[in-house]
N, C-alpha and C positions, 0 to 999 in steps of 0.2 A: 435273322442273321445267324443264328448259333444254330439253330435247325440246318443251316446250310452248310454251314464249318464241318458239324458233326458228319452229313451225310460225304463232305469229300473226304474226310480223313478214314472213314468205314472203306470208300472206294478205295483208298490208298493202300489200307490195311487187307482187304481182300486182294488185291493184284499183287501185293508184295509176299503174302501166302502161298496163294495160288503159283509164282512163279517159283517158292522154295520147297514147292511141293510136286515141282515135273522133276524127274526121274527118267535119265538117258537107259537103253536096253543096251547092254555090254557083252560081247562074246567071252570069251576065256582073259583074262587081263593079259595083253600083251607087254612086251617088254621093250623099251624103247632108252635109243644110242643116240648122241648127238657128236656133232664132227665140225670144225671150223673149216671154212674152205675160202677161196676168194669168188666174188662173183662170177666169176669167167668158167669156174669147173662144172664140168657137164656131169648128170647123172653117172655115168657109164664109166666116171673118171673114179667116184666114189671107191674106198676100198672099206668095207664094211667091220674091216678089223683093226682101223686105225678107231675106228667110233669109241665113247666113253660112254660106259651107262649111265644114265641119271635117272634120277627119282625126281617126277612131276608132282605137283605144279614148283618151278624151281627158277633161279634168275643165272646164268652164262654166263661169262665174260668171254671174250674175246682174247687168246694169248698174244697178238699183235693187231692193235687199233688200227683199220685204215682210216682215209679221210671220210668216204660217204659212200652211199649205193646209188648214188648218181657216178660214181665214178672208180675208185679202186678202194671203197670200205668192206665192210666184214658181210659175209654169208655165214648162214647155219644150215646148217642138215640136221632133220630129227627124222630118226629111220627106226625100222620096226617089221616084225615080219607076224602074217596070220598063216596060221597051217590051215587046210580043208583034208584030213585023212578018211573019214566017214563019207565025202560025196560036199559037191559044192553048193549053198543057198541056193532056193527057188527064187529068190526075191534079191532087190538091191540091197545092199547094203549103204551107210555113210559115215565119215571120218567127218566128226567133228571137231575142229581145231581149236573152238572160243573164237578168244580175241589175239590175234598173233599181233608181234609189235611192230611188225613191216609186210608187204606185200612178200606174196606167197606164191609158189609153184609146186602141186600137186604131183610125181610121180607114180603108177604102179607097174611092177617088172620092169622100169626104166623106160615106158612108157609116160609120156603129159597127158593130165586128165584135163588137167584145166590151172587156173592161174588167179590169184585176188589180189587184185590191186595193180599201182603201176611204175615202173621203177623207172632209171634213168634222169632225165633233165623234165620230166611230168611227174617225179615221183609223187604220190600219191595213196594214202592209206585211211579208206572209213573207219574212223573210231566208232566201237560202239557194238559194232559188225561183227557177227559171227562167220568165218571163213570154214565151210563145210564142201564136201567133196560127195560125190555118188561114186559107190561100186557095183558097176554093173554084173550080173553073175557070169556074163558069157565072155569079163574080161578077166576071171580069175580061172586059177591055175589048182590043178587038182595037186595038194601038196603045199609046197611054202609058196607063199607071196611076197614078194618085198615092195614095200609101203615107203617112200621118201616125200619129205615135204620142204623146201628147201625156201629158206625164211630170212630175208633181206632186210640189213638193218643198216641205221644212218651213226652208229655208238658201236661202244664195243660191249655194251649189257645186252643181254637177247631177257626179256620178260618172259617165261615160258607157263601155258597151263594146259593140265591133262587135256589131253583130246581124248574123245567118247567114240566107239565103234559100237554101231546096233543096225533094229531093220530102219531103212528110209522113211517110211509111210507113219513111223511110230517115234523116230526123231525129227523130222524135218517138222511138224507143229511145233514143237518143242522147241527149235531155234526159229524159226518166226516168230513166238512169241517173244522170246528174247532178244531177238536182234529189233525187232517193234520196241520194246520195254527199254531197251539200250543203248535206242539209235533213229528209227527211223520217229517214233510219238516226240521226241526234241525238236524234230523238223517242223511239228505243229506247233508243240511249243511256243518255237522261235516266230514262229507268224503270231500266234497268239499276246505273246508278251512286244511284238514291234508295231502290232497296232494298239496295246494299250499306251504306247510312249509315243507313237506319234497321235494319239488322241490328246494325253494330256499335255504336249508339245503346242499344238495349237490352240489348246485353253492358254497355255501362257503366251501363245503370241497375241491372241484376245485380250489378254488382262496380264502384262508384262512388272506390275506390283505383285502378281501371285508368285515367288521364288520355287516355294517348291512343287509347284506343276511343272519347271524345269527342272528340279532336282530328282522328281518321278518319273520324269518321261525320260532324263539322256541314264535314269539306272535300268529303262524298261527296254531301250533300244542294244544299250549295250551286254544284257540278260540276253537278249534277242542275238546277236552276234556269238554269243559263248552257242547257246543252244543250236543253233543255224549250223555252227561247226560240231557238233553232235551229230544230227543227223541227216547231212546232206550227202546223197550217195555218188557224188560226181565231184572233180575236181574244178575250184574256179578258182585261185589262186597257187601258189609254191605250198604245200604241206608245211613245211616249219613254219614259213610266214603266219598263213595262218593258223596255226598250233598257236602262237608267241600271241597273237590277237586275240584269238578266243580268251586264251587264259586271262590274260591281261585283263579283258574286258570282263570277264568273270567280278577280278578286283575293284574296279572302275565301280562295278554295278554295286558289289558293299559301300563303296566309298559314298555314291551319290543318296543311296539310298540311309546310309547313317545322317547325311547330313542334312536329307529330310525330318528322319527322326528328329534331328535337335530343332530346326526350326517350325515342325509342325506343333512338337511337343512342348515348347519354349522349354527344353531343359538341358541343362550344360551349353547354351544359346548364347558362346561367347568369342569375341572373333579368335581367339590364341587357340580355340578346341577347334575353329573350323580349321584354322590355317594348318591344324597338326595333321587331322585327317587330310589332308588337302598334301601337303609335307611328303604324309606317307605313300601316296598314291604315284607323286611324281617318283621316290627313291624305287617304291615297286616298279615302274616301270625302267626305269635305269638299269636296275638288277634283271628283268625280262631281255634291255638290250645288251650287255654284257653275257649271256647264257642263253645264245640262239642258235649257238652252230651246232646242236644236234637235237634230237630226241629228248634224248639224257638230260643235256642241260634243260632243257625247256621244263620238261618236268621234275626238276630237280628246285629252280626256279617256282614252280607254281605249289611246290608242297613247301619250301620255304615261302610264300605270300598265304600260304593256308592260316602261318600264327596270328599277323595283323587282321587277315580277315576273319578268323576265330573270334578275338579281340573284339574287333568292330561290332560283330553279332551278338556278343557278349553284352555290348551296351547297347544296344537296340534292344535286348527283352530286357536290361536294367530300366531303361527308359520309357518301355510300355508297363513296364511292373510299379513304376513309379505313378505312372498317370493314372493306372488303374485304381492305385491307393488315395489318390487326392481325386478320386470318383469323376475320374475321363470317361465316358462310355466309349469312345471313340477304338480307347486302348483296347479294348476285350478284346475285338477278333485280330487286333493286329499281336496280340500278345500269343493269341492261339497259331498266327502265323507263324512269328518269332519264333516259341517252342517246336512247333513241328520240323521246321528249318533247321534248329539247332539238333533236335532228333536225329535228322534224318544228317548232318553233316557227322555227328558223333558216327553213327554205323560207318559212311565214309573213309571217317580217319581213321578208325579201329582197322579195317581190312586195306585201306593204303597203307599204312603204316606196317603192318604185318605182311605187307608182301601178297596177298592174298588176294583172290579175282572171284567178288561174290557172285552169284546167279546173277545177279543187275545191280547198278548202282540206284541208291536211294536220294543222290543229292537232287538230280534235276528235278525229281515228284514236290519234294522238301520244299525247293526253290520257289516251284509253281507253285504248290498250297501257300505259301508264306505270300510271294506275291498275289497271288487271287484274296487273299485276306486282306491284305493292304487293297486291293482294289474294288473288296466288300466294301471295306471300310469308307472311301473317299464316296463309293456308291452310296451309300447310306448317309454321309454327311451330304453328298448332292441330292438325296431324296428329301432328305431335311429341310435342305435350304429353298427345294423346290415346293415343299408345304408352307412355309415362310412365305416365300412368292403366292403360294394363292392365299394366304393370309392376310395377306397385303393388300392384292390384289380386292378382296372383300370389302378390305377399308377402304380400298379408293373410290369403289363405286357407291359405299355407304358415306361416305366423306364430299363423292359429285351430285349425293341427293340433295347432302348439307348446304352444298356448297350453289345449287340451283334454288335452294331457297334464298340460302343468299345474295343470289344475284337479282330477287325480286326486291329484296329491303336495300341493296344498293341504290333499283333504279329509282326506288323512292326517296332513299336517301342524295339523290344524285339531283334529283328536281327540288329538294330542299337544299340543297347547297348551290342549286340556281341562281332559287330565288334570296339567299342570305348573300350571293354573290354580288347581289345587283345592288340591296341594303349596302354592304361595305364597301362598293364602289362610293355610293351617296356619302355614306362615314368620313370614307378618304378623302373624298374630293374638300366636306369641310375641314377635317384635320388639314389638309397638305396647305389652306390657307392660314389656319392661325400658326402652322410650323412655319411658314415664309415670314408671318410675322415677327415668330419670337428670333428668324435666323437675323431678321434686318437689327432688331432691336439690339439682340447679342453682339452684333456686328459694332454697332453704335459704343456698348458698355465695353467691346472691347479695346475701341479707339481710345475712351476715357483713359479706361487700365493701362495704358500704352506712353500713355501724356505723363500720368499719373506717376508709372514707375520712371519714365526719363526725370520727372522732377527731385525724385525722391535719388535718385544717383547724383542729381547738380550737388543737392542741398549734401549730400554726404561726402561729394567732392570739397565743397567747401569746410565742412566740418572737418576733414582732414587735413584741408590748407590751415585752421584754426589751432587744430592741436598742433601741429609743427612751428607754427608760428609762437605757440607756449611754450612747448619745448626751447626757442631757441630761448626767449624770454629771460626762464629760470635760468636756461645757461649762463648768460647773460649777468641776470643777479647776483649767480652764483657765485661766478668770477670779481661782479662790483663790490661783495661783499667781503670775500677775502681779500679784495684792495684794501678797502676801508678797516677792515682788522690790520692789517698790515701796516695802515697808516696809523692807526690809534696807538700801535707798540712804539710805532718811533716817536709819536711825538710825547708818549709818555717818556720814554728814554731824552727825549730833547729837553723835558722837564724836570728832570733829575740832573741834566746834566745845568740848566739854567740856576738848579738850585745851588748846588756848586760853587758856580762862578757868582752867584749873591753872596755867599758868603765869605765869599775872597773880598768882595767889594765892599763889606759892610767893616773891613778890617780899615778902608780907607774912607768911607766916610765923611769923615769929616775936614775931606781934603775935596768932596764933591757934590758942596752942597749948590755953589755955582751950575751945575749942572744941568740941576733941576729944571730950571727957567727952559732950559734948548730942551729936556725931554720931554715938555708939557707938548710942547706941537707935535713930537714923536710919537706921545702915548694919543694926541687929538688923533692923530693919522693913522694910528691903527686902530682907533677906537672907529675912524669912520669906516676902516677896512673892515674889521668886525661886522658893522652894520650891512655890507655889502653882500652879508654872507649868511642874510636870515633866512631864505630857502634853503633846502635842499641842494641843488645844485651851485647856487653861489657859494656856500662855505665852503664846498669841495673844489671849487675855483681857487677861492680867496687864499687855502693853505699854503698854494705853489707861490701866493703873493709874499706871505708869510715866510715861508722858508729863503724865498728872494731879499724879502728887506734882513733877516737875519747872516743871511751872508754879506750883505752889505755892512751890515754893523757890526759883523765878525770882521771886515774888511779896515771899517774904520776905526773901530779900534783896535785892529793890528799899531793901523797907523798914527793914533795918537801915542799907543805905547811904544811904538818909536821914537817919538816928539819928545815924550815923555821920559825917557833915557836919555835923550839928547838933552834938553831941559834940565834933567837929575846931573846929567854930568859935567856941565858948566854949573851947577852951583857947587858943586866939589861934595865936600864932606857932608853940607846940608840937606842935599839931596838922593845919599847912599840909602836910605830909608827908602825915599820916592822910586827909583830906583829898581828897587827890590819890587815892589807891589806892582809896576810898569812892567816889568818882565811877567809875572803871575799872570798879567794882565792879557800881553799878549801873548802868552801859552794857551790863557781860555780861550782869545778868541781865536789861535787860529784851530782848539779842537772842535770849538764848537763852529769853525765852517768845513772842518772835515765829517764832522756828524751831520752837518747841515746837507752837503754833497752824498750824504751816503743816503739821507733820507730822500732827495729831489730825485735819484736815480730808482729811487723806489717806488715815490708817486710818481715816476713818468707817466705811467699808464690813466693816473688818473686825473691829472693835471693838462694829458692832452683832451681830456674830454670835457676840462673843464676850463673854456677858453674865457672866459669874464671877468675868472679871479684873478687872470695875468696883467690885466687894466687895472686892478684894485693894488696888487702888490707895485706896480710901478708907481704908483703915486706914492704909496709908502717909503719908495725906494727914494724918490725925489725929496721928502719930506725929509729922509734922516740924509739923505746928502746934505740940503739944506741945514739941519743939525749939523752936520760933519763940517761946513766951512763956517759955520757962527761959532765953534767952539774954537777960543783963541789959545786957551791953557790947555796944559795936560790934565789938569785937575778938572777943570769946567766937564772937559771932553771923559772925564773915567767916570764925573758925575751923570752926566749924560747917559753914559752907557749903563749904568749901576740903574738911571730911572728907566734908561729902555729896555732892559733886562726884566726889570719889574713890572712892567708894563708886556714884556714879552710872554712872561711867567704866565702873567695873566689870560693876556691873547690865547697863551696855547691853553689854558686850561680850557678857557670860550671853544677854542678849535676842538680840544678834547671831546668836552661836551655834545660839540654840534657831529663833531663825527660820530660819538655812542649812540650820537640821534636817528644821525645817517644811516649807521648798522642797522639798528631797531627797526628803523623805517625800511633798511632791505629785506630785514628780515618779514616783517609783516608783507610785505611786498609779495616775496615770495612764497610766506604762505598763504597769501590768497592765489598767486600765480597756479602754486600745487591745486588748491581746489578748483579755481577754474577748468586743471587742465584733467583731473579727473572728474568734475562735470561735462566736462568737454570729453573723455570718454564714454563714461555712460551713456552721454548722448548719441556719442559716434555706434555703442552697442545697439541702444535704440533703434537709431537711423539704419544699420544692417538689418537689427532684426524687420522694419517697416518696409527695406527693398526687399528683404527673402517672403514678407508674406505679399507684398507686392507684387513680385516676379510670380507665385504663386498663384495668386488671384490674377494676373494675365495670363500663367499658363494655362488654371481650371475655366476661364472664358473662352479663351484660345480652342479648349479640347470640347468645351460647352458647344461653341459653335460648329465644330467641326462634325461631334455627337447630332447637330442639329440639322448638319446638311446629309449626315449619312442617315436621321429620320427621314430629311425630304425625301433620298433618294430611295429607302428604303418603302418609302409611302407609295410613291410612284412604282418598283417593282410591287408591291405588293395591289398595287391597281392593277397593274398587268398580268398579276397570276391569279386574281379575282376574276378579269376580264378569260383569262385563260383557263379557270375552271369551270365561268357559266359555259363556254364553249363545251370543253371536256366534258361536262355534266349532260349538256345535249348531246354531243356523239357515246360517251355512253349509253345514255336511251336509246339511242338509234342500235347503238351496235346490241343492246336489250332486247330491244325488238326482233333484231333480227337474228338474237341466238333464238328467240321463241319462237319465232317464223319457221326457223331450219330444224326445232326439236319438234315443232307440230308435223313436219312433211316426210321426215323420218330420218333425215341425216343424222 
């Protein structure tokens, strides 16, 4: 590959020598006038003393711009005269012109020799092309000749460079080679680099993952369009037109070919660097169409697009410089491209830039060598890839030796899984009965689990109807027992207030000892009410009996102590004593039936639940009425009341008692209530916790059997792919066979 590089870059460097080393044959230096005219003036019109001398090679302006030389733009005259005073050549002579920057017409003594190029609505001018003229000797004039060359341009700059006067036979090589070297070897070029880009144009339609086989082929096509406008010596388009496309595509071909670079070389291989290049390519073209209406502009334009594409090349030998450093082989000869390219663009813009018209330009050699290195390059990664392939290729066929041995230990292997085939049929057939077994059996234990957890939900139903049922219970108690407190404060208060009225009574005493005799069956009567009340439930009766007979006997001895006054007050003075203690008398009782009514409105609630003691206190009540009509005195009747007071005293204390009994008894009630009803939860936790592991053991039977039915069925495909491999096992032999059959006959 670098043997190769080397020999084209020697080739490059000998032709670029060899052409700075021809040497045009020159007469006496003539002296040469140049003259602005419009298209339309004829030789003959020329007045040779309007002309201005200039010094060649030089650039013209036009003192008044037309539009174009298709129509009413600028003409040049460049005129000059050869003396002959000694005798005319034996031989032709030629005017060589260069490169003129429009089509040309030849004058000598105001005769046309000839013409280059083609003006009008064809206008038309080969770049590249040397425009040279023949003087024949038997057209010249013993003496002065006048020489006009009348140079048609599309701008008002005329490019001008010295023209060469010598013999024919000893310049006309001389610009062949140059007009070859300048113009027509592009036209090869241009074939040469359009079939590398439609070659790697159809790799990438082959293989449309490969990116930059398209980014190689549309930089080699469009290389191929700049070159094509190089050297094609006939017109197929408008000249600006295509002037404006070449160039353009010049551009185009940096672009695509940089963005090879990044993604062959993954480096700056990022989408913001493609899009910039990408950016730049479209603004270059905007700038080409904005700067198309002459010559001028175009190329004014394409040495403005020369910075970016500087640029661009700039980072294409950064980027081969780079790969080469992180030991890319690939990079070497694209790097030796790269520099030759950038070489040969430096000579380029040194002599553009200067105005100056070398013996030939260096970019198109530059281009090809860079591109022919770029296309070593991809050649040698495809020579690569093609040793690869037969490396491969090695392995397959030492891989089909492998692999034909293998296929004699399959077919053995194939007839033992025949016959293991046929064994696990047998296997299956007893497995798939004892799995029907255990699926019917499962099926059975799952019905149990099913019974089992609905029993175990009754029973927790109920457990739940239990503890509400305790709940109300204790409510229940809760409220009996703050009855029963309720009731113990008043009949304590009803004992105090009992005391009381004893002791008012003991003041009179001895005015009630009569009395007595009637309270004996009053204290009998309560004495049996008492007895009435030796449950639970009957004393709590028996109090509303109790508080009934006490407002009775608040009742009647109101009313003896009315008697009783009445009585005091017919004995007169005797009686003011009596009297007094009558009045006391019926004070107590009637507070003690307002305490009595404050306490009955108190045990309502428990008095209506206690319906037995309302029979116990009516007989009490009958009793002391009975008291209350045998007593004939006021005295009998206070004694009376004085013993049923003490007797009442008594009673409440009985009542007391039975009620502290009462409480105590709610109270233990109630704390057995409480433990039952948190036995009765624990058990309730219990009985959750035995339906979750219940529900559980029906779901793990549940998924048991269903486990057992996807064994059955899995018994049964796995019979069928048994059944299906002894098959398989024999068409493999067969098909074993019959690869050995077709390797023995030669297929």
């Amino acid at each position: 590959m670098i043997r190769r590089t080397i020999i084209l870059l020697s080739t490059a460097a000998f032709i670029f020598l060899s052409a700075a080393g021809l040497s045009a044959w020159q007469l006496d230096e003539p002296e040469w006038k140049v003259l602005f005219t419009s298209p339309e003036t004829n030789v003959n019109d020329i007045k040779s003393e309007q002309a201005v001398d200039v010094i060649l090679p030089s650039i013209q302006t036009a003192p008044e711009a037309g539009a174009s030389v298709r129509g009413d733009g600028n003409c040049l005259w460049l005129l000059t005269e050869l003396s002959f005073h000694s005798g005319l050549p034996e031989y032709s002579l030629l005017v060589d012109f260069n490169e003129p920057p429009g089509p040309v017409e030849f004058y000598l003594n105001g005769i046309e020799l000839g013409r280059d190029g083609v003006t009008g609505d064809n206008y038309f001018m080969q770049s590249g092309v040397h425009s040279y003229f023949s003087l024949p000797p038997q057209l010249l004039n013993q003496g002065v000749n006048h020489i006009a060359l009348k140079v048609f341009g599309d701008s008002e700059n005329f490019k001008l460079q010295k023209p060469s006067i010598g013999k024919y036979d000893e310049q006309i090589n001389d610009i062949w080679k140059l007009s070859f070297l300048n113009g027509q070897i592009f036209l090869a070029f241009g074939v040469l680099v359009a079939f590398i880009g439609l070659y790697y144009l159809s790799l990438f339609l082959f293989n449309r993952k490969e990116i930059i086989n398209l980014h190689f082929s549309l930089a080699n096509i469009f290389l191929s369009i700049y070159f094509a406008q190089m050297g094609l010596p006939f017109q197929t388009i408008p000249t600006l037109l295509l002037l404006v496309v070449s160039k353009f595509s010049l551009f185009l071909y940096f672009t695509f070919l940089t963005l090879f670079f990044v993604r062959f070389f993954n480096v700056f291989n990022r989408l913001w660097v493609r899009t910039i290049i990408m950016v730049t390519a479209v603004l270059i073209g905007i700038l080409y169409l904005f700067n198309s209406g002459s010559y001028s502009e175009v190329m004014r334009a394409f040495n403005t697009a020369l910075i970016p594409g500087g640029i661009e090349l700039l980072l294409m030998l950064f980027i081969s410089a780079y790969s080469m450093l992180k030991k890319n082989t690939d990079a070497i000869p694209v790097f030796i491209g790269v520099a030759t390219g950038l070489g040969a663009a430096v000579y380029d813009f040194y002599f553009a830039f200067a105005g100056i018209e070398p013996a030939f330009w260096l970019q198109g050699f530059g281009i090809l060598i860079f591109n022919i290195c770029m296309f070593e390059m991809l050649s040698i990664r495809a020579i690569r890839a093609d040793k690869q392939l037969k490396a491969s290729s090695r392995k397959i066929s030492k891989n089909s030796r492998v692999m034909a041995e293998l296929l004699e230990k399959i077919e053995i292997i194939s007839l033992s899984v025949a016959d293991m085939s046929s064994n696990l049929d047998r296997e299956i057939e007893a497995s798939a009965e004892g799995v029907e077994e255990l699926v019917n059996g499962t099926a059975s234990i799952s019905l149990s689990a099913g019974e089992q957890l609905d029993d175990v939900k009754k029973t927790g139903e109920s457990l739940e109807v239990l503890l509400s049922s305790s709940e109300q219970i204790n409510q229940e108690l809760t409220r009996q027992q703050k009855d029963v407190e309720e009731t113990s404060f008043l009949i304590t208060e009803m004992l105090d207030n009992i005391s009381e009225i004893t002791d008012s009574l003991k003041k009179t005493s001895d005015f009630t000892e009569e009395l007595g005799s009637l309270t004996v069956k009053g204290e009998s009567a309560v004495k049996k009410s008492a007895e009435t009340v030796n449950a639970i439930h009957e004393d709590s009766k028996n109090i509303y009996q109790i508080l009934s007979s006490i407002t009775d006997i608040s009742e009647q001895t109101n009313l003896l102590a009315m008697n009783a006054a009445i009585e005091a007050a017919h004995a007169g003075k005797a009686g003011a004593g009596f009297a007094v203690v009558a009045g006391e008398i019926r004070k107590l009782a009637t507070n003690t039936a307002g305490r009595t009514r404050e306490t009955v409105e108190q045990i309502d609630s428990i008095v209506s639940r206690i319906k037995d003691a309302y029979e116990a206190n009516l007989e009490v009540k009958d009793l002391l009425s009975h008291i209350g009509r045998n007593t004939k005195t006021a005295v009998e009747q206070v004694k009376s009341v004085y013993l049923s007071i003490e007797e009442q005293r008594t009673a409440g204390r009985s009542v007391l008692t039975t009620v502290e009994s009462l409480k105590d008894a709610s109270s233990g009630i109630r704390t057995q209530t409480e433990k039952q009803r948190s036995k009765s939860r624990d058990m309730e936790d219990k009985q959750e916790n035995l339906r979750n592991i219940s529900g559980r053991v029906y779901e793990s039977i549940e998924k048991m059997s269903e486990a057992n039915m996807k064994i059955k069925e899995a018994l049964g495909k796995v019979r069928n792919i048994s059944t299906g491999t002894s098959s398989e096992a024999l068409r493999l032999k067969n098909i074993l066979a019959d690869s050995d059959s077709a390797n023995n006959t030669g297929f």
